[in-house]
C-alpha positions as CSV (number, residue, x, y, z in Angstrom):
1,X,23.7,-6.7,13.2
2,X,22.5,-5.4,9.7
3,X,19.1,-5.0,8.6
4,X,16.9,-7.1,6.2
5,X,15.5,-5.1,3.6
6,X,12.6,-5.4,5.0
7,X,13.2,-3.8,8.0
8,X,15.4,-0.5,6.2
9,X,11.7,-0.3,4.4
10,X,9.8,0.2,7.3
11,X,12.9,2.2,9.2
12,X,12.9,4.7,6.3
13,X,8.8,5.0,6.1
14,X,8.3,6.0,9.4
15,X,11.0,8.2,9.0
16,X,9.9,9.5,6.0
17,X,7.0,11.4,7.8
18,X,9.0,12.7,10.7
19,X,11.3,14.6,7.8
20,X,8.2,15.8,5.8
21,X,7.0,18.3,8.8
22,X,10.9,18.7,10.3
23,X,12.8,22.1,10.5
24,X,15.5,22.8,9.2
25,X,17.9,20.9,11.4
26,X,15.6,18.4,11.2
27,X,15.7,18.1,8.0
28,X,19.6,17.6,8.3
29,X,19.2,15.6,11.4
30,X,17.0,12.5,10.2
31,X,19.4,11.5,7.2
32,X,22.2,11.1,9.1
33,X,20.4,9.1,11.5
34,X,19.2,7.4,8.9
35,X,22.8,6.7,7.7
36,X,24.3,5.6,10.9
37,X,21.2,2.9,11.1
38,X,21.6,1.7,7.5
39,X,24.9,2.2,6.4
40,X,23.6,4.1,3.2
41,X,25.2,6.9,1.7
42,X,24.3,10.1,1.8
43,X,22.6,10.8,-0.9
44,X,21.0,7.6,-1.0
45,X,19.4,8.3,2.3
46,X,17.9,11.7,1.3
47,X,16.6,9.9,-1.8
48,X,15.1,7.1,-0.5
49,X,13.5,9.6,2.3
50,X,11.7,11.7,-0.4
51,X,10.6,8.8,-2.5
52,X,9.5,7.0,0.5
53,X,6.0,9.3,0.6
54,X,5.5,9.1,-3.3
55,X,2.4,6.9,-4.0
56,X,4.1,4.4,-6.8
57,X,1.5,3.6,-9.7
58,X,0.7,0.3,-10.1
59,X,0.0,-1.0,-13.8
60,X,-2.3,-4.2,-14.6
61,X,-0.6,-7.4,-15.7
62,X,-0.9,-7.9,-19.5
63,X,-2.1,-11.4,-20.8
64,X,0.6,-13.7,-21.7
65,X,-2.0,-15.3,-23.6
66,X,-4.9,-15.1,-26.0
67,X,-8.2,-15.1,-24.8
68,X,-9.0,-17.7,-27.0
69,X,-7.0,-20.5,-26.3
70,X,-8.3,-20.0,-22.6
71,X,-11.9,-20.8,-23.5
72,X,-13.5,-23.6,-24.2
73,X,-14.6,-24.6,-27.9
């Protein structure tokens, strides 16, 4: 059975923390877990480990609109 998106999300969070304090063969261990579970590549899975900690900036919506065709004249 594959995995919704969803789920590889909160798969590679949680694993994300155990590979921040591993060891070495830790380290070496928890992407190819990850890999078997996923089906990712490599790579990928190494990538999307690291970035899985990394607080993402969110930026504010700009208006679509001017402010003055909102308000009432």
């Amino acid at each position: 059975m594959a995995l919704t998106m969803s789920h590889r999300q909160a798969v590679t969070q949680e694993q994300a923390l155990a590979y921040r304090s591993a060891d070495r063969a830790g380290k070496r261990r928890i992407p190819d877990e990850l890999v078997d579970l996923t089906g990712w590549h490599g790579n990928y899975a190494r990538a999307a480990l690291l970035g899985a900690l990394v607080i993402k900036p969110v930026r504010p919506a700009i208006p679509t609109c001017k402010v003055s065709l909102l308000t009432p004249s």
